[in-house]
gemmi code that builds the backbone of each chain (N, CA, C; Angstrom):
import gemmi

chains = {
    "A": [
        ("UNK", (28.222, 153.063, -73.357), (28.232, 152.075, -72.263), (28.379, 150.675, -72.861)),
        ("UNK", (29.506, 149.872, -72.086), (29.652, 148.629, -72.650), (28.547, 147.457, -71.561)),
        ("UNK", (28.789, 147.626, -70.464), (27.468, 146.840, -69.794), (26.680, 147.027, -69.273)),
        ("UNK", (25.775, 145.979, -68.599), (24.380, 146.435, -68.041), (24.903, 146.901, -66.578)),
        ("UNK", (24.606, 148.252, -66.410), (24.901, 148.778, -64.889), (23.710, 149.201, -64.356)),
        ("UNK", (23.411, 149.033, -63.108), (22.617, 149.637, -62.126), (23.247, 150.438, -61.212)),
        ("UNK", (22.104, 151.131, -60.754), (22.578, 151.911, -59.727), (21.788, 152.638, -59.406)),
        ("UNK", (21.606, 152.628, -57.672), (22.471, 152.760, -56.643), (22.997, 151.397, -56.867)),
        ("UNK", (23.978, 150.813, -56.143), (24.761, 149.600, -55.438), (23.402, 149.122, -54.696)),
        ("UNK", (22.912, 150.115, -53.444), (22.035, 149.696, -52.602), (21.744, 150.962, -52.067)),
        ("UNK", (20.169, 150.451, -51.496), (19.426, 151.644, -50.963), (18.365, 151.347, -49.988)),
        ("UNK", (18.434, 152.746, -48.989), (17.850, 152.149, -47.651), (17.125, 153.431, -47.512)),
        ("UNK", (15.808, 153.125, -47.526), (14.586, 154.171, -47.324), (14.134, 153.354, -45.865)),
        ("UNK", (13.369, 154.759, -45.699), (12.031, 154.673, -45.110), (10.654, 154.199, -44.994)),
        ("UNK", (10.034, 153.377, -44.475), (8.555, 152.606, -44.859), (7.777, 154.467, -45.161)),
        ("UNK", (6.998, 154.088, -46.842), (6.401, 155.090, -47.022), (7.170, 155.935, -48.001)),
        ("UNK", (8.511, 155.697, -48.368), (9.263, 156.269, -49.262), (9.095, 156.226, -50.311)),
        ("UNK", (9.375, 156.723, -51.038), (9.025, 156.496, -53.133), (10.577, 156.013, -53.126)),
        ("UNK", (10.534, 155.609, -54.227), (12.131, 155.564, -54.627), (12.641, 155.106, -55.723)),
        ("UNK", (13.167, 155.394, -57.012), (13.636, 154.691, -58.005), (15.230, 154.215, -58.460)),
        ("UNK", (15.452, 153.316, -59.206), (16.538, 152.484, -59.614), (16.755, 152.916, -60.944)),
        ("UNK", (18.079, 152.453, -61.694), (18.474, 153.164, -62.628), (19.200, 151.719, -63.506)),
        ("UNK", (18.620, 151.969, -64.940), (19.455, 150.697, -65.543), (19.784, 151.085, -66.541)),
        ("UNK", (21.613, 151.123, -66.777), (21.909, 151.396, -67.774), (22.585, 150.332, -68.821)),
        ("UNK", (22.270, 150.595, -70.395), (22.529, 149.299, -70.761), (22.695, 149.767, -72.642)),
        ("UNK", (23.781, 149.225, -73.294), (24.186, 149.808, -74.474), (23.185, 149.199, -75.333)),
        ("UNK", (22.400, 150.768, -75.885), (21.713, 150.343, -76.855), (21.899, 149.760, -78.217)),
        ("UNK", (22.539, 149.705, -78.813), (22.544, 148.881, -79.544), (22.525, 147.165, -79.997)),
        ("UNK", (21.829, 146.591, -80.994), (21.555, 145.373, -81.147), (20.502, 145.223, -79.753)),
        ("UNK", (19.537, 145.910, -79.427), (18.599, 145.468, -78.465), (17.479, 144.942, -78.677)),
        ("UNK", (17.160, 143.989, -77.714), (15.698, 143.573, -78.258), (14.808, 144.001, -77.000)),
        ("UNK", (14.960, 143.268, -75.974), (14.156, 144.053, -74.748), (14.934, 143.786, -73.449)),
        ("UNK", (14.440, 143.988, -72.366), (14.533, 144.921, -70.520), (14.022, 144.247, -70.211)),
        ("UNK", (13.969, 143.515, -69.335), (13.534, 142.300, -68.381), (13.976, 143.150, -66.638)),
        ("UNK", (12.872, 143.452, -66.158), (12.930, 143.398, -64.824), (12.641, 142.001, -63.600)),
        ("UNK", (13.716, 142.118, -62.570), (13.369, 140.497, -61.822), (13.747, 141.486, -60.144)),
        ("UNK", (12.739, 140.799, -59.160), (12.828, 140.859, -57.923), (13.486, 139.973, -57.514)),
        ("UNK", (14.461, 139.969, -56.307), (14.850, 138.512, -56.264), (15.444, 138.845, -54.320)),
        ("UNK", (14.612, 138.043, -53.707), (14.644, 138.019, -52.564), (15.997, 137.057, -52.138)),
        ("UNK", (15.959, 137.789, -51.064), (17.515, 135.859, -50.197), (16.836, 135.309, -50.269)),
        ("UNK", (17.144, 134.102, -50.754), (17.021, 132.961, -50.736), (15.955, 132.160, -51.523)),
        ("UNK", (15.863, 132.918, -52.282), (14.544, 132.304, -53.385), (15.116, 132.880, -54.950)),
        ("UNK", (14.328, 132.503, -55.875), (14.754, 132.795, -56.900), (14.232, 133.869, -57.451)),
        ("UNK", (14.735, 134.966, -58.511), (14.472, 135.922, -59.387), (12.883, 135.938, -59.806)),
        ("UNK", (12.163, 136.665, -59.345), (11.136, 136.882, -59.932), (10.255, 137.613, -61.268)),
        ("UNK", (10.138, 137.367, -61.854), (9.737, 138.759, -62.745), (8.999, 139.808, -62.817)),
        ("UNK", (9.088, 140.900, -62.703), (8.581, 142.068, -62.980), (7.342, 142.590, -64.358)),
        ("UNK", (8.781, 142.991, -65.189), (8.731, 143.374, -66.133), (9.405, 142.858, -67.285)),
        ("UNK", (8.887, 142.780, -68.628), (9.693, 142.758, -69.732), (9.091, 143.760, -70.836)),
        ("UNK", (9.767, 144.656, -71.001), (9.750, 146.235, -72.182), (10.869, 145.964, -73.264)),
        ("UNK", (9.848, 146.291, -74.730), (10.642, 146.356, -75.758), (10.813, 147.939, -76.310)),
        ("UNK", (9.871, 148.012, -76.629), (9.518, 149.274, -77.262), (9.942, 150.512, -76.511)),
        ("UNK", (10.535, 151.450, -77.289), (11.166, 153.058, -76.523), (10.152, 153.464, -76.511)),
        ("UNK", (10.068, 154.047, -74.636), (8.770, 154.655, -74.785), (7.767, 153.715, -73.450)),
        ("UNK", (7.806, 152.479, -73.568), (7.406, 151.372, -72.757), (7.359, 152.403, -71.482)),
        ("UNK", (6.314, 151.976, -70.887), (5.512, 152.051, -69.551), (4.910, 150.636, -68.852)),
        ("UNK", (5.566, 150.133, -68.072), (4.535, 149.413, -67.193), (4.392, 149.465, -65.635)),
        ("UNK", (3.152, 148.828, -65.297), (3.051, 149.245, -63.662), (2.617, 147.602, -63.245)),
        ("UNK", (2.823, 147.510, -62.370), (2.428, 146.259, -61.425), (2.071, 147.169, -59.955)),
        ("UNK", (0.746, 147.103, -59.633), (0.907, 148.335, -58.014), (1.591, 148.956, -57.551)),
        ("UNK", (2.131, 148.745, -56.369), (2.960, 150.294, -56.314), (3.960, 150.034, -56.987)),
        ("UNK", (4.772, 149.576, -58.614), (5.772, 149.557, -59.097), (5.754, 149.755, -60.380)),
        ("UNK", (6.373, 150.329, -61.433), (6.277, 150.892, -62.273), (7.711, 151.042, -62.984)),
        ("UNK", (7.659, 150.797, -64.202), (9.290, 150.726, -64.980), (8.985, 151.648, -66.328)),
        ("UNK", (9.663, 152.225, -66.733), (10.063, 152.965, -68.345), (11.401, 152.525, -68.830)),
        ("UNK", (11.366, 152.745, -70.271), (11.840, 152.041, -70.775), (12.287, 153.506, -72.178)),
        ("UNK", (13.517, 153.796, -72.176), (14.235, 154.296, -72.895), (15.521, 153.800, -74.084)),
        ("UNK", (15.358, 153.159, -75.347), (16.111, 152.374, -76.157), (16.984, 153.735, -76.826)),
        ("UNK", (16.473, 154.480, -76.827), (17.864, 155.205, -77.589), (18.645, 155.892, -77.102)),
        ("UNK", (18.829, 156.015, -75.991), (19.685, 156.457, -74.857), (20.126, 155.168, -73.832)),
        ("UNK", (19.820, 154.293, -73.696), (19.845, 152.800, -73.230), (19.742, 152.904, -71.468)),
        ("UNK", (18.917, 152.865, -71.689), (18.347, 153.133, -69.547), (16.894, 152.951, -69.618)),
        ("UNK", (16.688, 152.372, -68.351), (15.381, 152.138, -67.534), (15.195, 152.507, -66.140)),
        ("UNK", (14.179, 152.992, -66.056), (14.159, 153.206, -64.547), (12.896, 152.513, -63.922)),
        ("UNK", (13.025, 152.084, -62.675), (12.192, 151.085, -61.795), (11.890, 152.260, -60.938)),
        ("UNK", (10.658, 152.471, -60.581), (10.157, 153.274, -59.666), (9.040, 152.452, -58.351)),
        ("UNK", (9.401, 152.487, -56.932), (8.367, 152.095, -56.090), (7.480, 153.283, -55.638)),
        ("UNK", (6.542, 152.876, -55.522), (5.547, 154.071, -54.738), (4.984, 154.008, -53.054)),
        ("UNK", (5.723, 154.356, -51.896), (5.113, 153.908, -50.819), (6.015, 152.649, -50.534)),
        ("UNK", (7.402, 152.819, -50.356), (7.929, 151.568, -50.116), (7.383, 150.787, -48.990)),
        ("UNK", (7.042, 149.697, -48.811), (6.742, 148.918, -47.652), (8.265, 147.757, -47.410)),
        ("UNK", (8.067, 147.281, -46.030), (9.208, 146.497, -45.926), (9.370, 145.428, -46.760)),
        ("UNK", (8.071, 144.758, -46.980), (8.281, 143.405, -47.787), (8.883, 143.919, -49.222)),
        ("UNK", (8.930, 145.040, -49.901), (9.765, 145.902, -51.145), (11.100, 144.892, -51.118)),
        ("UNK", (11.696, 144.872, -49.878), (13.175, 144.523, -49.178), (13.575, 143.591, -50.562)),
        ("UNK", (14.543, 143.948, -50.931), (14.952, 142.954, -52.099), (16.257, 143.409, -52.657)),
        ("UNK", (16.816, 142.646, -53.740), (17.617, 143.213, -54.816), (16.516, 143.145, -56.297)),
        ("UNK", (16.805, 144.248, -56.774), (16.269, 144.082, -57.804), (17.268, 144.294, -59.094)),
        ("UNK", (17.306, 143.331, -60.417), (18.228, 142.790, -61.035), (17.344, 143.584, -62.648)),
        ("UNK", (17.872, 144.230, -63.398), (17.774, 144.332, -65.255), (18.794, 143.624, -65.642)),
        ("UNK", (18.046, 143.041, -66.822), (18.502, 142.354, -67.785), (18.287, 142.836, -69.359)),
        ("UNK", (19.581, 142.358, -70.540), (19.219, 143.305, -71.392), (19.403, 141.944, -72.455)),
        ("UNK", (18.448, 141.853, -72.829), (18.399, 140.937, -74.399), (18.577, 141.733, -75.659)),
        ("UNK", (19.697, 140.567, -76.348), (20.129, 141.307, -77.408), (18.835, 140.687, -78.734)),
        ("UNK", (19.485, 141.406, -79.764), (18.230, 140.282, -80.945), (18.921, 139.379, -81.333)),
        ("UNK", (20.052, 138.947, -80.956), (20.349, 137.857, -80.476), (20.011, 136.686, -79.680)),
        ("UNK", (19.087, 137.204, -78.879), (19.084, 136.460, -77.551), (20.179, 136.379, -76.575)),
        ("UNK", (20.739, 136.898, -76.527), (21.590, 136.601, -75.594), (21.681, 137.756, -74.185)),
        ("UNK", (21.473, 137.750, -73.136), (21.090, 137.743, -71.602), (22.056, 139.102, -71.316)),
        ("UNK", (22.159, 139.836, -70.584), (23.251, 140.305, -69.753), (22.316, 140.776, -68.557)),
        ("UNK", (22.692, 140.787, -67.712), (22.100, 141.356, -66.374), (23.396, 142.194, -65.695)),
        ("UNK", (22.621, 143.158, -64.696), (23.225, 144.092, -63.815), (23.598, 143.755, -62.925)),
        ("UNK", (24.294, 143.783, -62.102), (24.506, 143.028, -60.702), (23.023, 143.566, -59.655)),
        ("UNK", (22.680, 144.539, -59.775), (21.441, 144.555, -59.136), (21.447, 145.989, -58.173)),
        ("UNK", (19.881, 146.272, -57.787), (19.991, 147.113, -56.765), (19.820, 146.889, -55.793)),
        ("UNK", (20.090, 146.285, -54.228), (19.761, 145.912, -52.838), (18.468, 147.224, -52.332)),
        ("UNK", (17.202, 146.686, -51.782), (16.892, 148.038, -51.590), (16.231, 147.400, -49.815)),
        ("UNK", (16.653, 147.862, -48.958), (15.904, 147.436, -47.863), (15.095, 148.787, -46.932)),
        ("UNK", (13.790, 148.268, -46.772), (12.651, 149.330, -46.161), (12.910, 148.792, -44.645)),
        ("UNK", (12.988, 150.157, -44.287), (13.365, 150.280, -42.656), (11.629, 150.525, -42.352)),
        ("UNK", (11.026, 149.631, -41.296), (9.349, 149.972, -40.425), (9.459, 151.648, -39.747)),
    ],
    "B": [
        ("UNK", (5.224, 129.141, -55.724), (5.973, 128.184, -57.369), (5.940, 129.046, -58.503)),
        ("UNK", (7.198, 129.076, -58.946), (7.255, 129.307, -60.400), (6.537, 128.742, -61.618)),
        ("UNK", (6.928, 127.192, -60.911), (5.953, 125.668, -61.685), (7.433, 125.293, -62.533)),
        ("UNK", (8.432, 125.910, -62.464), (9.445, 125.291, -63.288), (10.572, 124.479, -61.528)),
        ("UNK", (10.467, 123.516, -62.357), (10.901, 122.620, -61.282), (12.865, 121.791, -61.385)),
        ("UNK", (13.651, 122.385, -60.604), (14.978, 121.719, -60.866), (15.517, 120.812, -60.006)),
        ("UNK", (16.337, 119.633, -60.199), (16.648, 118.943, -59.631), (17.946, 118.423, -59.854)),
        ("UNK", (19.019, 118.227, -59.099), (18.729, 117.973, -57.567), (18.861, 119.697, -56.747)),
        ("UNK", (18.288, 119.632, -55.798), (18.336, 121.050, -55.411), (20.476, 121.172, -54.977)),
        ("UNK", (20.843, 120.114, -54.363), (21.927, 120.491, -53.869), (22.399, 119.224, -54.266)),
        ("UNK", (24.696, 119.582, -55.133), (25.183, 118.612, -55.385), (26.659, 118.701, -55.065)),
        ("UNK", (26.912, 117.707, -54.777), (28.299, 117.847, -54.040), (29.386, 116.826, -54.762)),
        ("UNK", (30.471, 117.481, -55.174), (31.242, 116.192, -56.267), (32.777, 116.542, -56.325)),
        ("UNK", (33.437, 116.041, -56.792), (34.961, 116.147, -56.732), (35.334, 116.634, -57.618)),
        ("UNK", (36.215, 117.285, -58.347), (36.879, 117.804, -58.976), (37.014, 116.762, -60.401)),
        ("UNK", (37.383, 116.706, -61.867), (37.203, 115.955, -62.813), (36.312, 115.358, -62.993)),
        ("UNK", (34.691, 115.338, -61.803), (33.686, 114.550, -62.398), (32.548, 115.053, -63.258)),
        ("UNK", (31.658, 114.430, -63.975), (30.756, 114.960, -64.846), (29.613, 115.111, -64.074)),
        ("UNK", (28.625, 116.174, -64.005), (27.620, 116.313, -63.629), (26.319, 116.141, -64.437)),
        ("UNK", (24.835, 116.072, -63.907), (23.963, 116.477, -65.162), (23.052, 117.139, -64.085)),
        ("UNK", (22.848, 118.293, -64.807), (21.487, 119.343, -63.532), (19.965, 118.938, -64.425)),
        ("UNK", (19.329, 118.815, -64.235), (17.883, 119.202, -65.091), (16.850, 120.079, -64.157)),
        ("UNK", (16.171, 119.991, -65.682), (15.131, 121.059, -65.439), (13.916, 120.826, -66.066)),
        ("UNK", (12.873, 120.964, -66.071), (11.737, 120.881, -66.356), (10.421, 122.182, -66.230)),
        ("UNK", (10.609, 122.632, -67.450), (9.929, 123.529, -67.934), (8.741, 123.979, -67.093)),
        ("UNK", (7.776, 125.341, -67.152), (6.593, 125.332, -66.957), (5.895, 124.633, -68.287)),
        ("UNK", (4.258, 124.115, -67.456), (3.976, 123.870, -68.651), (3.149, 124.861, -69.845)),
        ("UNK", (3.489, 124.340, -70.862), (3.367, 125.428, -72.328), (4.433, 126.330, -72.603)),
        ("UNK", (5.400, 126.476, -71.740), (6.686, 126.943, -72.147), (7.687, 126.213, -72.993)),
        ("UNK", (8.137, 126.934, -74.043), (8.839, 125.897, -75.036), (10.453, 126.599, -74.331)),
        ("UNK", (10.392, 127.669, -73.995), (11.478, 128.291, -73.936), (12.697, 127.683, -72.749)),
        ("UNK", (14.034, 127.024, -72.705), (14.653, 127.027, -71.433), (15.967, 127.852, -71.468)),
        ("UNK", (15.936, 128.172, -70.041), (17.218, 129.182, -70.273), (18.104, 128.440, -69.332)),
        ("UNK", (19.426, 128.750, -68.663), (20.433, 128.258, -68.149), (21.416, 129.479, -67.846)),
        ("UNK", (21.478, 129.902, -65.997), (22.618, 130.385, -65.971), (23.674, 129.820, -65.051)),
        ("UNK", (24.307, 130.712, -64.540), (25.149, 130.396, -63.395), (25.692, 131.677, -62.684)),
        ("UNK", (25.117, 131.279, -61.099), (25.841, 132.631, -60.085), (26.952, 132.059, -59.486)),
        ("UNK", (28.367, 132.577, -59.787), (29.211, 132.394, -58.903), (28.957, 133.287, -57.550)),
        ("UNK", (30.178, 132.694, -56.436), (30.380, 133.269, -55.118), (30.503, 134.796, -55.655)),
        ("UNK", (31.647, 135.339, -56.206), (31.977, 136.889, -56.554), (31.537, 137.309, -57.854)),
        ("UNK", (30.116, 136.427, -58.522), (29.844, 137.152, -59.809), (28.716, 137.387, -59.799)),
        ("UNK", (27.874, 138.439, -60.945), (26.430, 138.180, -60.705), (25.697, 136.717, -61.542)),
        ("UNK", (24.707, 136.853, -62.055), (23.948, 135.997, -62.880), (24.309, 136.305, -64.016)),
        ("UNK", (24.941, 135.221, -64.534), (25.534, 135.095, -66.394), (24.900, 133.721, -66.773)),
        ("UNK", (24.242, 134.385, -67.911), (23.466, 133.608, -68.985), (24.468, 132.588, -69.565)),
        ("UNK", (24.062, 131.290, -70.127), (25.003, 130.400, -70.358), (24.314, 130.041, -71.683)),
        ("UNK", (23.047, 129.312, -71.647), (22.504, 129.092, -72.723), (21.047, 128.899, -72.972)),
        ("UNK", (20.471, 129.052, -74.651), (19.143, 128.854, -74.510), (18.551, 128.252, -75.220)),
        ("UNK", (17.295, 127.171, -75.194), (16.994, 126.289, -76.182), (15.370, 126.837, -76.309)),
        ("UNK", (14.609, 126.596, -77.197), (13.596, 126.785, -77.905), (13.127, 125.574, -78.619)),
        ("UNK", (11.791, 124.908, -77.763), (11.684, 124.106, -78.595), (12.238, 122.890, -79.085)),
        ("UNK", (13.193, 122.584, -78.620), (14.344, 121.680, -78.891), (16.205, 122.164, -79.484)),
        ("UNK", (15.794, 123.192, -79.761), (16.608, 123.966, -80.604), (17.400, 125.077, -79.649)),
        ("UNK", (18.721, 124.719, -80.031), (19.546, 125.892, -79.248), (19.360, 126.968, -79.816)),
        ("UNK", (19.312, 128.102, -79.203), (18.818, 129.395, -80.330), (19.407, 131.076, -79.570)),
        ("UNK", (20.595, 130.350, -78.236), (21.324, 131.560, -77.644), (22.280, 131.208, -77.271)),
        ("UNK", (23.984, 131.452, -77.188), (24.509, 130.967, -76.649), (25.210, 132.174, -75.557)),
        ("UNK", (25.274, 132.128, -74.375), (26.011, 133.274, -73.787), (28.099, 132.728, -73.316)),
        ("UNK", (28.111, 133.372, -72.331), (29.497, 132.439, -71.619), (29.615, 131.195, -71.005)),
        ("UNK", (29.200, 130.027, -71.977), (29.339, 128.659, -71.912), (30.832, 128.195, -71.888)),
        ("UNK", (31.153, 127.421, -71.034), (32.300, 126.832, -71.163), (32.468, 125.896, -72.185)),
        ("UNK", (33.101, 125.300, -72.686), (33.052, 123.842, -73.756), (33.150, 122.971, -72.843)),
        ("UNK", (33.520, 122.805, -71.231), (33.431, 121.589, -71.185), (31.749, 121.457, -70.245)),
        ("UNK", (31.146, 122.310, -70.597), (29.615, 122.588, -70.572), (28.734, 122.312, -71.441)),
        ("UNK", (28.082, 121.505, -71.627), (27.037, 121.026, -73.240), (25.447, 121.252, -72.304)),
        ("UNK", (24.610, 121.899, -73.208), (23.086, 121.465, -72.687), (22.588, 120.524, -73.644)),
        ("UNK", (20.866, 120.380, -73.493), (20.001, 119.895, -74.567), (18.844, 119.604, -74.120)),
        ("UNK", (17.748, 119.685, -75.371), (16.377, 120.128, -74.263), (15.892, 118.733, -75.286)),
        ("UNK", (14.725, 117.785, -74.540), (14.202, 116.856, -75.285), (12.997, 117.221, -75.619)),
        ("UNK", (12.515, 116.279, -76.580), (11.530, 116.165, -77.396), (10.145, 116.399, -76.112)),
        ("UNK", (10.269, 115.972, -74.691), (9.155, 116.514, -73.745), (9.615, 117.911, -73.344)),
        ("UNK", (10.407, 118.612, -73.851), (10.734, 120.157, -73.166), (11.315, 120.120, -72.332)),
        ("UNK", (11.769, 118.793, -71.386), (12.959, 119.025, -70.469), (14.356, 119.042, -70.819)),
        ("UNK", (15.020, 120.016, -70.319), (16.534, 120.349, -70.564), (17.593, 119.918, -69.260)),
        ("UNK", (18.588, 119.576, -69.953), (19.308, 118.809, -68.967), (20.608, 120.066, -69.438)),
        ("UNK", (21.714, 120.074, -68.271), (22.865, 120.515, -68.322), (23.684, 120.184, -68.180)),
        ("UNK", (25.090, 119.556, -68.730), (26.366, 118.609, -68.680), (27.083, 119.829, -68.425)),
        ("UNK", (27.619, 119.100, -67.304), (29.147, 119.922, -66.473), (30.054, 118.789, -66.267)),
        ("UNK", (31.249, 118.880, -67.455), (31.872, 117.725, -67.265), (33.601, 118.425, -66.720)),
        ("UNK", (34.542, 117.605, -66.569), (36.121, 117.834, -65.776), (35.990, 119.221, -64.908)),
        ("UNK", (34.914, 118.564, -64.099), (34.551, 119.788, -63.285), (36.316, 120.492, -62.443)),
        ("UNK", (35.902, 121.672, -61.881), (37.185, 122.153, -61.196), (36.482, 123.083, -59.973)),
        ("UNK", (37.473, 123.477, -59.327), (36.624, 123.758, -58.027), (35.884, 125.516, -58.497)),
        ("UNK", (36.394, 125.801, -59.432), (35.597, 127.293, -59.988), (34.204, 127.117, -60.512)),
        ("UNK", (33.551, 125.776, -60.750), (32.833, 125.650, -60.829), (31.477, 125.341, -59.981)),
        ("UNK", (31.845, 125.698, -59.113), (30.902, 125.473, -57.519), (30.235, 126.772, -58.007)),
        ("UNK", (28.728, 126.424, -58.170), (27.924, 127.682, -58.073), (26.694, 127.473, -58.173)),
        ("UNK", (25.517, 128.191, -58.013), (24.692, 128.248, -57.707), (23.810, 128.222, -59.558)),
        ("UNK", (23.212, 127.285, -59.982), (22.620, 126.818, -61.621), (21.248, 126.938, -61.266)),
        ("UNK", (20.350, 127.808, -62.413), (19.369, 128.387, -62.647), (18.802, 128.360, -64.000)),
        ("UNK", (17.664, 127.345, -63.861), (17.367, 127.334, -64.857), (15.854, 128.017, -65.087)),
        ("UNK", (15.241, 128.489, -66.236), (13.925, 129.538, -66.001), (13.507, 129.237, -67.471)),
        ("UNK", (12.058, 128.952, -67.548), (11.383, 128.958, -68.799), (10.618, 130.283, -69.364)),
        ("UNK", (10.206, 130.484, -70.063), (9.041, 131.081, -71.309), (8.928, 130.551, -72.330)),
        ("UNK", (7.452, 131.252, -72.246), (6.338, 130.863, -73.524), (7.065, 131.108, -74.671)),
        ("UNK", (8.015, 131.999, -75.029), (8.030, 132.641, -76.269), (9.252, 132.217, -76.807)),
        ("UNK", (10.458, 132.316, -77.614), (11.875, 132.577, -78.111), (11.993, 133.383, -77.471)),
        ("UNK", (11.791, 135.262, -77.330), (12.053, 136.160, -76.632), (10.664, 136.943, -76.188)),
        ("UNK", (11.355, 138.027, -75.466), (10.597, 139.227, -75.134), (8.826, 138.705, -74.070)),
        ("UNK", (9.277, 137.779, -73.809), (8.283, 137.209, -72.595), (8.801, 136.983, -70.908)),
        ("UNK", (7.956, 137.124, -70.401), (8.559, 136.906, -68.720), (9.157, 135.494, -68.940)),
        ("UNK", (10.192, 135.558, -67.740), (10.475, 134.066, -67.911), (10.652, 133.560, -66.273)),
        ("UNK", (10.600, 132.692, -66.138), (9.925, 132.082, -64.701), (11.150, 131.460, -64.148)),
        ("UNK", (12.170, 131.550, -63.422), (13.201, 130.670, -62.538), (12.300, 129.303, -61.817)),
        ("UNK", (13.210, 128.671, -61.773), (13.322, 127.435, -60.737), (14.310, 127.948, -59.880)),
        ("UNK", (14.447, 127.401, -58.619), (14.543, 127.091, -57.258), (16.369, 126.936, -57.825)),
        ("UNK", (16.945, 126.931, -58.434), (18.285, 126.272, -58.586), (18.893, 125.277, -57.754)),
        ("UNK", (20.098, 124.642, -58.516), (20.671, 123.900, -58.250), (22.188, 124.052, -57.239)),
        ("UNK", (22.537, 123.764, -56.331), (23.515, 124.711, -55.901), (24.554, 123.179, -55.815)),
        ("UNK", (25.592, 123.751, -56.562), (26.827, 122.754, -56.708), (27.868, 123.566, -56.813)),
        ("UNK", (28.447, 122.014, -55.432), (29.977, 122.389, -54.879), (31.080, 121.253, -55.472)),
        ("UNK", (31.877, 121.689, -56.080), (33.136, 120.940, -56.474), (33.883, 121.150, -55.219)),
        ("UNK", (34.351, 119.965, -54.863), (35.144, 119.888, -53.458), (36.799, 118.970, -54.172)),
    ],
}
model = gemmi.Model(1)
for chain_id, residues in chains.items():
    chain = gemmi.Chain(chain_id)
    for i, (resn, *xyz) in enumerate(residues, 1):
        res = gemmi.Residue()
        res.name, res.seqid = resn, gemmi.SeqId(i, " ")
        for name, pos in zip(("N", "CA", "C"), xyz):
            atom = gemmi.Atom()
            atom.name, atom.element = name, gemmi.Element(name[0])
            atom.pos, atom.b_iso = gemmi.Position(*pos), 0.0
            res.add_atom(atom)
        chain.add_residue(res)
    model.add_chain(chain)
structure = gemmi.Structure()
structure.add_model(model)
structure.setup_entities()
């Protein structure tokens, strides 16, 4: 894989749904995975940032892993609620420093 | 609030003129970053300073220069602007060089007319 891809495009659950996102991103020269929420009309929030293969983190119902030698992450919600409603964006730092992001996943919770 | 603060929120300018966006760090963040969302693109990293020190460069234009001062605020030069350059500028701090959360500001949204 040459860039950072996500996927789905977008996704439309149910209030109460689980649901996870998919980030794929060429491992090599990596340093870490930056997860960002990013609502209309406001700016990118942060999530997560995972270096290490293997990485686990949770923020309440949300939760990310973190796979470097196969180059993917997955974002998992638990119990989607509407306010979930977002795009959510990975980003892949090189040891470089240098940025790439996914275009994102749209995920909107239907009441 | 993020606590990282940009200004002007919205800028409107003609074609060949020079711009300057700033930004102003959280505080204790040495780190500033700089991107840009076009209309049909996602978020591309442009550049990053540390400290005073440039220390990333992504898809910067040349007629694009940053620079962060000796108080941690970073400014962004957009000069012989053209109308492809209308977009939405984001700038976001951290504590660290890398591998730390990093906090957006509110961006700057500029239209070349």
């Amino acid at each position: 894989i040459l860039n950072v891809e996500q996927s789905p495009q977008s996704l439309h659950v149910q209030e109460g749904d689980s649901t996870n996102f998919t980030c794929s991103f060429p491992s090599s020269n990596f340093y870490a995975l930056h997860w960002y929420r990013w609502e209309t009309a406001k700016s990118p929030e942060a999530l997560f940032v995972m270096t290490l293969n293997g990485d686990e983190k949770k923020k309440g119902r949300i939760s990310a892993t973190l796979n470097t030698k196969e180059g993917y992450s997955y974002l998992y919600i638990k119990g989607s609620q509407p306010e979930d409603s977002a795009t959510y964006l990975c980003a892949r730092n090189t040891n470089a420093g240098k940025s790439t992001f996914g275009d994102g996943t749209t995920l909107t919770v239907k009441p | 609030d993020s606590g990282v603060t940009q200004t002007p929120k919205h800028l409107i300018t003609a074609t060949g003129q020079r711009v300057t966006l700033r930004c102003s760090p959280r505080s204790g963040d040495l780190s500033v970053y700089w991107y840009q969302q076009s209309l049909d693109q996602g978020l591309q990293f442009l550049i990053q300073y540390y400290n005073g020190e440039e220390r990333a460069k992504g898809n910067i234009l040349e007629r694009f220069s940053a620079q962060q001062f000796p108080d941690l605020h970073s400014e962004l030069n957009l000069s012989s602007l053209e109308l492809g350059d209308s977009a939405l500028y984001f700038c976001a701090s951290s504590v660290a060089y890398r591998g730390t959360e990093a906090f957006f500001g509110q961006g700057t949204r500029l239209t070349v007319v």
